[in-house]
NUMIVEX-684710 format. One line per 2 residues: for each residue x, y, z of N, C-alpha, C, CB. Coordinates in steps of 0.05 Angstrom, whole numbers. Glycine has a CB too. Layout:
<pts>
X:Y:Z:X:Y:Z:X:Y:Z:X:Y:Z ~ ...
</pts>
This chain:
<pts>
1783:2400:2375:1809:2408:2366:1822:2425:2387:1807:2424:2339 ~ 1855:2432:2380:1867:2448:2402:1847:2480:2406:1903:2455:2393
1831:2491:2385:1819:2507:2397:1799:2510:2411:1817:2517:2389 ~ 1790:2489:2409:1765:2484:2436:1785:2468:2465:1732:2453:2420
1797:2445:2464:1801:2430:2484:1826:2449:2498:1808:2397:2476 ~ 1847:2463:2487:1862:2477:2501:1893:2475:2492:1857:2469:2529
1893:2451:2481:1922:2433:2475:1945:2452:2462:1916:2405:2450 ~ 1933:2470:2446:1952:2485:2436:1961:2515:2458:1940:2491:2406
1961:2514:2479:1975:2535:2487:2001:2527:2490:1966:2547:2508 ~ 2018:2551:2501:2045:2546:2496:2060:2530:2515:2057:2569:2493
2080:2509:2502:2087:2491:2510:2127:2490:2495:2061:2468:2502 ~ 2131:2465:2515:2167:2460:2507:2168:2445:2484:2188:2441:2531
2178:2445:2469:2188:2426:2451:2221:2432:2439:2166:2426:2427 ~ 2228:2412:2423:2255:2412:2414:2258:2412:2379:2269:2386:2428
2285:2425:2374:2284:2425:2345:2309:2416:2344:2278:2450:2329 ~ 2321:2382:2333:2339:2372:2336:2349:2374:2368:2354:2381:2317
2334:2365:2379:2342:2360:2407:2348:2400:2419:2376:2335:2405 ~ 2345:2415:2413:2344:2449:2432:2325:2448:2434:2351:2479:2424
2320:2463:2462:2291:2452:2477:2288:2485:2459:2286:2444:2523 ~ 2256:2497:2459:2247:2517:2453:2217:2511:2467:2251:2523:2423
2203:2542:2460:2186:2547:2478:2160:2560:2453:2202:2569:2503 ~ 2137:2546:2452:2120:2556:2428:2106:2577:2443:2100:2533:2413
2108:2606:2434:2089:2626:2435:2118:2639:2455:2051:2619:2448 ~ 2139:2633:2454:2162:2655:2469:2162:2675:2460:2190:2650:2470
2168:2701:2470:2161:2729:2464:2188:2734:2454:2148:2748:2488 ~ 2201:2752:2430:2223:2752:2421:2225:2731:2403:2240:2753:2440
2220:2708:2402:2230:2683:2377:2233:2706:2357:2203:2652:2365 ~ 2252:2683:2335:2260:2693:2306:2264:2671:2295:2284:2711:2301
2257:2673:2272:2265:2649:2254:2275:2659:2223:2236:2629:2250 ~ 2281:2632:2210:2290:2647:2182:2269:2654:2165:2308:2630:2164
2243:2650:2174:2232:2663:2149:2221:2688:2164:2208:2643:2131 ~ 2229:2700:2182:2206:2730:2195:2222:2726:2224:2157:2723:2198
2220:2760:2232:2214:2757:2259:2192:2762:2269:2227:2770:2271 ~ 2180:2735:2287:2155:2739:2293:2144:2759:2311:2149:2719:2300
2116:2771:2311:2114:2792:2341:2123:2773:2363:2078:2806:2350 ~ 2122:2797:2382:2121:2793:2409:2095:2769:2417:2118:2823:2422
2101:2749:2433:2090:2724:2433:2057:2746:2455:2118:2690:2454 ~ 2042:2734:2445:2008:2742:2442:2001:2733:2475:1985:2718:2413
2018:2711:2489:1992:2693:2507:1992:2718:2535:2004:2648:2522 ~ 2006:2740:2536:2006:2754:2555:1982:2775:2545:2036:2764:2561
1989:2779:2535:1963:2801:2511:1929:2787:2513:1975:2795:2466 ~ 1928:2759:2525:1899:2748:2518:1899:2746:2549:1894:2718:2495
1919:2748:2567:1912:2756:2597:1915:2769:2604:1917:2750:2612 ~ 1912:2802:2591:1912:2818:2606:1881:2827:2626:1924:2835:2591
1891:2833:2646:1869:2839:2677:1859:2812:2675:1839:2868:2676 ~ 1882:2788:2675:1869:2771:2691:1902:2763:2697:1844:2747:2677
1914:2765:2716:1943:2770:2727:1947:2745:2743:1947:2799:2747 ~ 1931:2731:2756:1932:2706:2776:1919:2680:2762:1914:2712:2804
1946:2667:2764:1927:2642:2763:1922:2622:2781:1934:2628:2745 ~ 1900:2601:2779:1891:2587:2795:1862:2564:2780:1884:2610:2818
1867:2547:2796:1840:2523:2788:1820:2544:2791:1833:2491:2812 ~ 1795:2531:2773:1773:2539:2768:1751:2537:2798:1766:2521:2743
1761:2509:2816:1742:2514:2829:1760:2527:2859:1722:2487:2829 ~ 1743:2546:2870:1755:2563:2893:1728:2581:2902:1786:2585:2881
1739:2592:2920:1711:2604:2946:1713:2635:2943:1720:2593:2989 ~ 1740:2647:2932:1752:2674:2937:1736:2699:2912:1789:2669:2933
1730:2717:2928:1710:2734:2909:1731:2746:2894:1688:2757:2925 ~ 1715:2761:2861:1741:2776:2849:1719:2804:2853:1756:2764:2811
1738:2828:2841:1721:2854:2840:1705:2844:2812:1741:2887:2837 ~ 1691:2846:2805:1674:2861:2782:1667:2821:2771:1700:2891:2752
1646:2816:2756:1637:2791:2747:1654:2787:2717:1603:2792:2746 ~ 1664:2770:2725:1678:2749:2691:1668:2726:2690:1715:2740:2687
1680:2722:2672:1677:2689:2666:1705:2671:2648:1646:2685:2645 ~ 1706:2659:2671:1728:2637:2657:1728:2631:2636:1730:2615:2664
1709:2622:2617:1704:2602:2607:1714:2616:2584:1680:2589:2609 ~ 1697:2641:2574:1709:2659:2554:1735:2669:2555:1695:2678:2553
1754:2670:2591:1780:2672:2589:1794:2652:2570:1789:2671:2615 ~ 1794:2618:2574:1800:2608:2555:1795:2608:2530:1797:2595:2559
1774:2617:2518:1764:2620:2497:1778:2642:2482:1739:2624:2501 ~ 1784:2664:2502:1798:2681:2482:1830:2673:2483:1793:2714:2490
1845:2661:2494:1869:2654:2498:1886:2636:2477:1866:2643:2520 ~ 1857:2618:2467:1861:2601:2452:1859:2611:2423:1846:2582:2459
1836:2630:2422:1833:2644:2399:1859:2660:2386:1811:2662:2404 ~ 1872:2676:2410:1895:2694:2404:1918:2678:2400:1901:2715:2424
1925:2653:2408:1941:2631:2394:1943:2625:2366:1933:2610:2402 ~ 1910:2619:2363:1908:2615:2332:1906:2633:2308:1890:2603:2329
1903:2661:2329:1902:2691:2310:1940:2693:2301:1887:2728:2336 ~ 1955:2687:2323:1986:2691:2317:2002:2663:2300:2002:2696:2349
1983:2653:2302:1996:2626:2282:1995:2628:2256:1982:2598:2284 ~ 1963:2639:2258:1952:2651:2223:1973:2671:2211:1919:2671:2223
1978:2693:2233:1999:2710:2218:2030:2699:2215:2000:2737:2233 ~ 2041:2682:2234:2065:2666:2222:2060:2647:2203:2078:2653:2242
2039:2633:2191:2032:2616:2177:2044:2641:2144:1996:2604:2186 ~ 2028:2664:2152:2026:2679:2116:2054:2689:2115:2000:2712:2109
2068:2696:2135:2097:2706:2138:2113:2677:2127:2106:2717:2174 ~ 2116:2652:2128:2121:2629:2122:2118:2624:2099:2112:2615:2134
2090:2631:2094:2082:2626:2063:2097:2644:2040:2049:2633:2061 ~ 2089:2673:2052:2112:2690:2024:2144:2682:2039:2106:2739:2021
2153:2668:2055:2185:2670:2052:2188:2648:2025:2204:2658:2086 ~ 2164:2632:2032:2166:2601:2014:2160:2605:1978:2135:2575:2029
2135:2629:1982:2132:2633:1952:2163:2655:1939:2096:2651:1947 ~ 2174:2666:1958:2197:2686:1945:2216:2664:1933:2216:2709:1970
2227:2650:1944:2244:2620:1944:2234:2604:1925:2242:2602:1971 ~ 2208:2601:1911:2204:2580:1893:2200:2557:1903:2221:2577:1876
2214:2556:1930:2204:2529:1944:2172:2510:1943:2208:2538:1972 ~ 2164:2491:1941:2144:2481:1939:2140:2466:1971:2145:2465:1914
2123:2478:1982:2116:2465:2008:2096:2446:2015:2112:2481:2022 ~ 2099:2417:2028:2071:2398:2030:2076:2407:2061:2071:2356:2020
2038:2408:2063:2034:2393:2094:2021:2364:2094:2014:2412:2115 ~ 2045:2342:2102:2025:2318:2100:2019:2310:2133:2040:2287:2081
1994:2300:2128:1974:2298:2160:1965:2272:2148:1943:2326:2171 ~ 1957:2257:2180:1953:2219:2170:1951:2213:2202:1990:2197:2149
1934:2197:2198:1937:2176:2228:1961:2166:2233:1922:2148:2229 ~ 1975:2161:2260:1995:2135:2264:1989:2118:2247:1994:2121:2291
2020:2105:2227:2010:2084:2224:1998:2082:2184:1987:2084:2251 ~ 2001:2107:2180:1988:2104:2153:2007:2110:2126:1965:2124:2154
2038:2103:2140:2053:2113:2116:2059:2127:2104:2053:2111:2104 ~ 2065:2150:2125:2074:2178:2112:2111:2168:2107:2067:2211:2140
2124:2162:2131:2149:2160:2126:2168:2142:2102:2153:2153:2149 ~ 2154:2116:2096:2151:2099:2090:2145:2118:2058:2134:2083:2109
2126:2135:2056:2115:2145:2027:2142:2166:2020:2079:2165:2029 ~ 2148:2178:2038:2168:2203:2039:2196:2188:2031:2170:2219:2073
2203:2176:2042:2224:2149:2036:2226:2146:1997:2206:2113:2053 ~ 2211:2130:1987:2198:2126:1964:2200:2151:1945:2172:2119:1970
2190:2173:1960:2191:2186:1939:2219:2210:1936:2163:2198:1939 ~ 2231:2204:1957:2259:2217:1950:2275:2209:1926:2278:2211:1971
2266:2175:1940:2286:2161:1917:2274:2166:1884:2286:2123:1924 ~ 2255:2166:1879:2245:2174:1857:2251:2202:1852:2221:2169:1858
2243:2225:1864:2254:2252:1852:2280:2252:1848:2250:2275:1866 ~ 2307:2234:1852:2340:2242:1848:2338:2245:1818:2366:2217:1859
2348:2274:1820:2362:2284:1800:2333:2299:1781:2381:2257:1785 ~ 2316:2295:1797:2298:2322:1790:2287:2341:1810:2274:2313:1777
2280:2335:1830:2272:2357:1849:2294:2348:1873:2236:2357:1860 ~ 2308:2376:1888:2313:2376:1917:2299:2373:1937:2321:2393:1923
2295:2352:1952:2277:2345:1969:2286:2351:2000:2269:2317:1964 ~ 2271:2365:2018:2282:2368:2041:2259:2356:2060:2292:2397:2047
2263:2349:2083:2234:2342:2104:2241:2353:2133:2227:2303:2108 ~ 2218:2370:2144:2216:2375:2165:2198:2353:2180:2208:2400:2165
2199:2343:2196:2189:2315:2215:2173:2322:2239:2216:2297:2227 ~ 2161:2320:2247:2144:2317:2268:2136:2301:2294:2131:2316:2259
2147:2294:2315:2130:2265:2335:2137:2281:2357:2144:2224:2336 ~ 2112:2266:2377:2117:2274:2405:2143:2264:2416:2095:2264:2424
2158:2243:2408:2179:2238:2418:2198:2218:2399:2172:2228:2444 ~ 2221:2215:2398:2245:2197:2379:2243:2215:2361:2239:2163:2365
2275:2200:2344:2280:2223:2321:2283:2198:2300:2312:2248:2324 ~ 2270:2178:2308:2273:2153:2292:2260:2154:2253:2253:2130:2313
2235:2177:2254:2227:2183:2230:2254:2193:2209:2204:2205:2236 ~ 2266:2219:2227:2286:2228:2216:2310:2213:2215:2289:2247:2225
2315:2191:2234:2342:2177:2224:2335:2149:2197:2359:2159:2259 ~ 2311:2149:2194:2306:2133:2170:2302:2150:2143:2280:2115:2175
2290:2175:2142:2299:2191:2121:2321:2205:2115:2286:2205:2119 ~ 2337:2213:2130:2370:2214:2126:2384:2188:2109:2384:2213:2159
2381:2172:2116:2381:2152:2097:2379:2146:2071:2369:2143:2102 ~ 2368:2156:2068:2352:2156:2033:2363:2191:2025:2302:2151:2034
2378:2198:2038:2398:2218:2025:2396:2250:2024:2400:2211:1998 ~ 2369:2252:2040:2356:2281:2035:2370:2296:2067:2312:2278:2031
2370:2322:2068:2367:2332:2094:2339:2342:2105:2384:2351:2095 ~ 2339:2330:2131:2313:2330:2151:2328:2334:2169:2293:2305:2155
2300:2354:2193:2302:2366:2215:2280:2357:2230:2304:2392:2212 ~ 2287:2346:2257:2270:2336:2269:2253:2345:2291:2279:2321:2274
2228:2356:2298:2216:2364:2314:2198:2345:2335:2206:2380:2300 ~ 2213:2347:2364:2193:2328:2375:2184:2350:2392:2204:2299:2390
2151:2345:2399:2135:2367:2415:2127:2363:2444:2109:2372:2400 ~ 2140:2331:2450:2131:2337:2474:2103:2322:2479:2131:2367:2477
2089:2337:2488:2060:2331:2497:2041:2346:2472:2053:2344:2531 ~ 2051:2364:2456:2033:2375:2437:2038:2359:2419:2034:2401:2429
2000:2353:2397:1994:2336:2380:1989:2349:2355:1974:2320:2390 ~ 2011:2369:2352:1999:2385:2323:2035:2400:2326:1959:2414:2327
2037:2408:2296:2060:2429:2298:2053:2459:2287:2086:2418:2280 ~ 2067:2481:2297:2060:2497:2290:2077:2515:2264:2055:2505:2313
2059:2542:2265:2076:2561:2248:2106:2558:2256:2065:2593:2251 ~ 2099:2573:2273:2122:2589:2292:2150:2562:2291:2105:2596:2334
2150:2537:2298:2168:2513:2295:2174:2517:2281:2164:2490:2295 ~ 2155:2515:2260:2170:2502:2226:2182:2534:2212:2136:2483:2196
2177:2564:2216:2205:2577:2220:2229:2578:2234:2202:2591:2222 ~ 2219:2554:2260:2249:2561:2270:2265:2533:2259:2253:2566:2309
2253:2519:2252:2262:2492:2242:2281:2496:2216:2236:2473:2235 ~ 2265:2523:2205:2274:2526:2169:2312:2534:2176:2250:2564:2145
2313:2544:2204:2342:2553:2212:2361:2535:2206:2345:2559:2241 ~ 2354:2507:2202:2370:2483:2207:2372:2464:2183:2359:2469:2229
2348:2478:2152:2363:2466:2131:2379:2486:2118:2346:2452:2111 ~ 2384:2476:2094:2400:2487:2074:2383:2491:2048:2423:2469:2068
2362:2520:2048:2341:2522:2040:2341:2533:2008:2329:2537:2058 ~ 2370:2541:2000:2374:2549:1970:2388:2525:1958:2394:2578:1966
2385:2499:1969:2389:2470:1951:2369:2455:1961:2418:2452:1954 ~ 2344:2473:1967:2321:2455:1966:2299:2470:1939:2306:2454:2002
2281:2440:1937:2268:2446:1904:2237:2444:1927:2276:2412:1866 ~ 2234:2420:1944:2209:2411:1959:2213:2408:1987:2200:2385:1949
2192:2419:1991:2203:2414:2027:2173:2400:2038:2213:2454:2051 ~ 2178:2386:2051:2153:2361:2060:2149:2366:2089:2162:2324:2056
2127:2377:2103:2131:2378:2127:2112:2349:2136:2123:2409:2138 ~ 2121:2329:2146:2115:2310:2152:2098:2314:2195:2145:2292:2142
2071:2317:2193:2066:2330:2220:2059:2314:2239:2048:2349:2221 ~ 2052:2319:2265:2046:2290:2283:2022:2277:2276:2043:2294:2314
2030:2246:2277:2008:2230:2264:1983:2234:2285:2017:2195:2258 ~ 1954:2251:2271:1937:2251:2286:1915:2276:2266:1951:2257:2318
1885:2262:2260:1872:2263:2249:1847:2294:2259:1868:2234:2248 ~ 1853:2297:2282:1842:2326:2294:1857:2340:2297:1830:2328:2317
1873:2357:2319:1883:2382:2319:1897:2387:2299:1897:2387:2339 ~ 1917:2379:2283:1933:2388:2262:1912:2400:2241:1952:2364:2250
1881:2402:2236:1868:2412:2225:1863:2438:2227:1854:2400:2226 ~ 1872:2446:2243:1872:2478:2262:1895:2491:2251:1877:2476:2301
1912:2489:2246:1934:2493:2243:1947:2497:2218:1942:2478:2254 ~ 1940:2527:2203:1962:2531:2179:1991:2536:2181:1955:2552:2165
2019:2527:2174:2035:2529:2172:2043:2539:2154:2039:2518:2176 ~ 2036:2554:2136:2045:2568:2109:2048:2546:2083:2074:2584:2115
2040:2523:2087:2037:2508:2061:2029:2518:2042:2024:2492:2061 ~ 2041:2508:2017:2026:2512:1988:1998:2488:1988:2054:2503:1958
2003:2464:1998:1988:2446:1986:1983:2426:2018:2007:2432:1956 ~ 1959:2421:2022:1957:2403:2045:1950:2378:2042:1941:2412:2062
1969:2354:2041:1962:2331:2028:1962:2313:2068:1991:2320:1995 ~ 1929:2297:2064:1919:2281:2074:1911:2249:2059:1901:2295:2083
1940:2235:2081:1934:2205:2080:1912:2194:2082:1945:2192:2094 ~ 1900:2173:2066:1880:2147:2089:1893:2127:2079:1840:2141:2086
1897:2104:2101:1909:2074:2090:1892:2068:2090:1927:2054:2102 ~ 1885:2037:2066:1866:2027:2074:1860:2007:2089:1858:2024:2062
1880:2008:2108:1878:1995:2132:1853:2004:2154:1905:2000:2143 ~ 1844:2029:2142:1835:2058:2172:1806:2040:2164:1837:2112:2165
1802:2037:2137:1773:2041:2133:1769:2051:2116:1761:2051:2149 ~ 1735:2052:2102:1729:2068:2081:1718:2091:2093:1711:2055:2061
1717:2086:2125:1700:2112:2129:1706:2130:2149:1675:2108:2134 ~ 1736:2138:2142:1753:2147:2164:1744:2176:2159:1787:2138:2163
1739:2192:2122:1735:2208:2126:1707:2218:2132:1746:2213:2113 ~ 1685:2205:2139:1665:2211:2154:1668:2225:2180:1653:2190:2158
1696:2201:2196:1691:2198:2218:1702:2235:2231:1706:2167:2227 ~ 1718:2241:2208:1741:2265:2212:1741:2286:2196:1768:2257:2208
1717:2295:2194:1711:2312:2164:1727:2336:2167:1676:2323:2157 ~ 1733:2358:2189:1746:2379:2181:1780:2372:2166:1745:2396:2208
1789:2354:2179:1821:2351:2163:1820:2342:2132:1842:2325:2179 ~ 1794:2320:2128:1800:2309:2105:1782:2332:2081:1791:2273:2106
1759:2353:2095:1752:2376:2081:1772:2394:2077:1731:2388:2092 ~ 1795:2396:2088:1818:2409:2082:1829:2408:2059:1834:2403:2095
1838:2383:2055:1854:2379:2039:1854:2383:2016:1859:2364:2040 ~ 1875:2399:2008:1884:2390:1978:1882:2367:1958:1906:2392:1978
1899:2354:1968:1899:2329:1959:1908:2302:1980:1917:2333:1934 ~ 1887:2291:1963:1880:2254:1988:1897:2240:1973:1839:2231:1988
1914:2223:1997:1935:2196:1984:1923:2176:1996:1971:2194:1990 ~ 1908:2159:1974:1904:2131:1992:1925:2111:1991:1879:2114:1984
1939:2108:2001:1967:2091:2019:1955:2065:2018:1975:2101:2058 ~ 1963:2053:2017:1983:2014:2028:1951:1999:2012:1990:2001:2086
1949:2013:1975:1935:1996:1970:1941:1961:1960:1923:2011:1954 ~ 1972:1961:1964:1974:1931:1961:1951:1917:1977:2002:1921:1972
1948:1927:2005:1932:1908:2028:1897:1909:2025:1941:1920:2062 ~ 1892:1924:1995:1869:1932:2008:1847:1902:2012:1856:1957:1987
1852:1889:1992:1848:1860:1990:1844:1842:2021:1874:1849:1973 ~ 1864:1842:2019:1864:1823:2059:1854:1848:2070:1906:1810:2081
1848:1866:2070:1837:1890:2102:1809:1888:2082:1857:1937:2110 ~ 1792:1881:2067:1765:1882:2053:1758:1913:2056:1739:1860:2068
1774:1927:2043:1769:1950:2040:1752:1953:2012:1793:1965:2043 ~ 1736:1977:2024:1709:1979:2000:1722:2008:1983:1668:1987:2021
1731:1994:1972:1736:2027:1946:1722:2038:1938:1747:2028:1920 ~ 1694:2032:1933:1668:2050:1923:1664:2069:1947:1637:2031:1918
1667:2056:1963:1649:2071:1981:1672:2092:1991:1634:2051:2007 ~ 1698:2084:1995:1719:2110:1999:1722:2127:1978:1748:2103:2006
1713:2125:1961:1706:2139:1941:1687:2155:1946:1701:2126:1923 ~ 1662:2147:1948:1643:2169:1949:1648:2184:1975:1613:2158:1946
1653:2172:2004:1661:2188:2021:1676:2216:2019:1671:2173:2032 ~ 1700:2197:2005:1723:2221:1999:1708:2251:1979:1752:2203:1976
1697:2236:1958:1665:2261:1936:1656:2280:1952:1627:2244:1925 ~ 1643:2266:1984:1628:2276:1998:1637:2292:2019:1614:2261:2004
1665:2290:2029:1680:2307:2041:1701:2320:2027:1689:2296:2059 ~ 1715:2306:2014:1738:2322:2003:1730:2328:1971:1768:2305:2007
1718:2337:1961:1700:2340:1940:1720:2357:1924:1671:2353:1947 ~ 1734:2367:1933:1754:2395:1926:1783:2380:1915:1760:2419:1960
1785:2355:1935:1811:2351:1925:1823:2327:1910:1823:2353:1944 ~ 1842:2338:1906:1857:2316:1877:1862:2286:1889:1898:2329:1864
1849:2259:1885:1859:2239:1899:1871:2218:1882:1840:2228:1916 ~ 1898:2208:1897:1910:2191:1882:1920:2165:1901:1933:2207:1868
1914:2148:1890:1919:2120:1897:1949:2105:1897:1903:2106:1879 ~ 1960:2096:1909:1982:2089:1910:1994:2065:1939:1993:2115:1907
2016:2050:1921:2029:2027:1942:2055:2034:1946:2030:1997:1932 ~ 2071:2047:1973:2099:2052:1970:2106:2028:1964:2114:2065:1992
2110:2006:1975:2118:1984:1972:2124:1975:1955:2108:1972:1978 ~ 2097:1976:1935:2098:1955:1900:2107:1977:1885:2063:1939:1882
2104:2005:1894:2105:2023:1868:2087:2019:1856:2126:2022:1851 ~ 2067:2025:1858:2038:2019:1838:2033:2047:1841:2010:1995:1849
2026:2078:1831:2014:2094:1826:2040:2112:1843:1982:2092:1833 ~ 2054:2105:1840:2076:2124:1857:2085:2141:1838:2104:2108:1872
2082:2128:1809:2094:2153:1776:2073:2174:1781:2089:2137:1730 ~ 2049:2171:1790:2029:2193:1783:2033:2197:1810:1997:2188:1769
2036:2197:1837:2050:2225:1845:2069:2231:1844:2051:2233:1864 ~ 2093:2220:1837:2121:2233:1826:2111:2256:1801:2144:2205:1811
2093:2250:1789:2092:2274:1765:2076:2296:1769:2081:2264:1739 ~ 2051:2282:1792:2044:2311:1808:2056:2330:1825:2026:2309:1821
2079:2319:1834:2093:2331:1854:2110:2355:1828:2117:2303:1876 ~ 2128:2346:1807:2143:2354:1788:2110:2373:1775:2161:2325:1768
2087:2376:1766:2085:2389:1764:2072:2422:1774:2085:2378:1754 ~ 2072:2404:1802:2062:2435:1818:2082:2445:1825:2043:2434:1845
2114:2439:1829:2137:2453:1827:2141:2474:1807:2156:2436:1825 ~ 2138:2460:1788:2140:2483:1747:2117:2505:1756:2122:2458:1701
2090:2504:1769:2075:2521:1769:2087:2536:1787:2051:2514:1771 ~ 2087:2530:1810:2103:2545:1827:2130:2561:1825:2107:2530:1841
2149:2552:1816:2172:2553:1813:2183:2575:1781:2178:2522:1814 ~ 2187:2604:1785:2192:2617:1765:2213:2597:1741:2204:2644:1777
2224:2609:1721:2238:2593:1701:2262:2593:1705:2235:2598:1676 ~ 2270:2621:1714:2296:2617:1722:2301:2599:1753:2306:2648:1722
2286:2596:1766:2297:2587:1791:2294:2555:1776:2278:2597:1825 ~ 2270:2543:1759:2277:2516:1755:2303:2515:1745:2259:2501:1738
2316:2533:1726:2337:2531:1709:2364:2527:1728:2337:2558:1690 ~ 2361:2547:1748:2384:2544:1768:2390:2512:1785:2376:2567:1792
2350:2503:1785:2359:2482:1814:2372:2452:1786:2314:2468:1845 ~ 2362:2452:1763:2373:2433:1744:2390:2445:1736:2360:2422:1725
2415:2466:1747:2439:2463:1738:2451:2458:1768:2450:2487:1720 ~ 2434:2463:1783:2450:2442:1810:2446:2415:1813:2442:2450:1840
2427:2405:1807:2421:2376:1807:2433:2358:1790:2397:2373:1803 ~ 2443:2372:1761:2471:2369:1746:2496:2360:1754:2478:2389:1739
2504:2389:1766:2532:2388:1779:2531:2379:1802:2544:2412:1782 ~ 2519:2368:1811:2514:2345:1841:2507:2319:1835:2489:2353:1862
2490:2316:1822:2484:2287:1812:2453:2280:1832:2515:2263:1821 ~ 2462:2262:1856:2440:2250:1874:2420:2269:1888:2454:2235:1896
2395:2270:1907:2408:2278:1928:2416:2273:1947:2403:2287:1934 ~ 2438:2282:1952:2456:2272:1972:2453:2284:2003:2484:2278:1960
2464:2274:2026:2455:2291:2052:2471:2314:2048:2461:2277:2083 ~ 2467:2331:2056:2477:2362:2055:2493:2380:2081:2450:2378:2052
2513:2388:2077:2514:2401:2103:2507:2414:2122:2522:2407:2103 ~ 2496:2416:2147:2479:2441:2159:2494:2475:2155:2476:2433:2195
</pts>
């Protein structure tokens, strides 16, 4: 994961096309101002950089190796604290937050799509988006009527805290009921990585296999709740449902799994009604009362202004 291999130090990325800088010292976002960015703080008295291999003596004995080690650690120590700063902006708001994580390829967009159209005129749906590059996810959910903000990272394979507050700058967060953070498709590093979610929902198609979550146990031991995706195909791909079954028992033992075809609509009512009811739990009475007298006097949902 990025805390062993390195991937998550700080890097460029864009939020709707503004370039930004993850771990910049000073950022602010709408839900917190974050501290002062950490990666100077995990080098201090080590002031030079340079490749590992070289001839030149230093004063006193270190070791590299633990330099990275702690660098990476103090990354993931300042994510954790923008993750809980994220989380109470999201629980003050009533907002209901997903993190969905999935291989390339397994129908997150495609599921997100689907289920807009199904919540109109009961939940406000908003999506924050994720890819190393195009905003093609986000110009197909604009579509289907919701407002989304698009984050491409560049060369990083995970999104962070720190983004998805500065991302929150760019919806319209008191006519949202759900906000979906849709993250880069990829089954390791995004496992590292709290963003202040309420709920961490992990895809498998059964395209991947029955034994994808063997292959990937910390993301799919994560999860909240497992969506098995594109069971129209499971038939032609000879996917073994017993056995993703017990896999899933044996790793994700914890979480809620539900079966479903965006396509046919086959099990798409039972997460439309799980989605509606972890909102009511979440969501005090008066704030449901407020967002169904906006969803009233609006009707759809419709795209929104920035």
């Amino acid at each position: 994961m990025c805390k062993e291999c390195g991937c998550g130090r700080p890097a460029a990325y864009k939020i709707e096309g503004q370039g930004k800088k993850s771990g910049k010292r000073g950022s602010k976002s709408a839900a917190a101002n974050p501290p002062a960015g950490c990666e100077s703080e995990a080098l201090a008295g080590h002031e030079h950089a340079h490749p590992h291999e070289h001839g030149h003596e230093h004063a006193g004995e270190h070791s590299h190796e633990h330099r990275v080690v702690d660098i990476n650690q103090a990354l993931l120590e300042k994510n954790d604290r923008l993750a809980e700063r994220n989380r109470g902006f999201f629980q003050a708001r009533g907002l209901l937050v997903l993190n969905m994580l999935s291989s390339p390829g397994s129908g997150k967009t495609t599921l997100l799509e689907k289920t807009a159209a199904m919540l109109k005129r009961r939940l406000r749906m908003g999506v924050i988006t994720g890819d190393l590059a195009t905003d093609n996810d986000a110009a197909r959910l604009r579509k289907a009527g919701i407002p989304v903000v698009q984050i491409t990272t560049g060369t990083m394979c995970h999104l962070e805290a720190e983004m998805i507050g500065r991302a929150l700058e760019k919806l319209p967060l008191e006519r949202l009921d759900l906000l979906v953070i849709e993250n880069v498709g990829n089954l390791v590093c995004p496992a590292a990585y709290d963003l202040g979610e309420h709920l961490r929902v992990v895809l498998l198609s059964v395209t991947e296999g029955e034994d994808k979550p063997l292959k990937y146990p910390p993301i799919f031991h994560s999860a909240n709740v497992v969506v098995v995706t594109k069971t129209d195909l499971a038939a032609a791909c000879g996917f073994n449902r017993a056995a993703a079954m017990e896999n899933l028992r044996r790793i994700s033992h914890h979480a809620q799994i539900l079966e479903l075809s965006a396509k046919t609509g086959r099990g798409m009512e039972a997460w439309r009604d799980f989605l509606l009811a972890e909102w009511k739990r979440l969501a005090p009475a008066h704030r449901r009362e407020r967002a169904r007298r906006a969803i009233s006097s609006t009707g759809h949902n419709r795209p929104m202004p920035s």
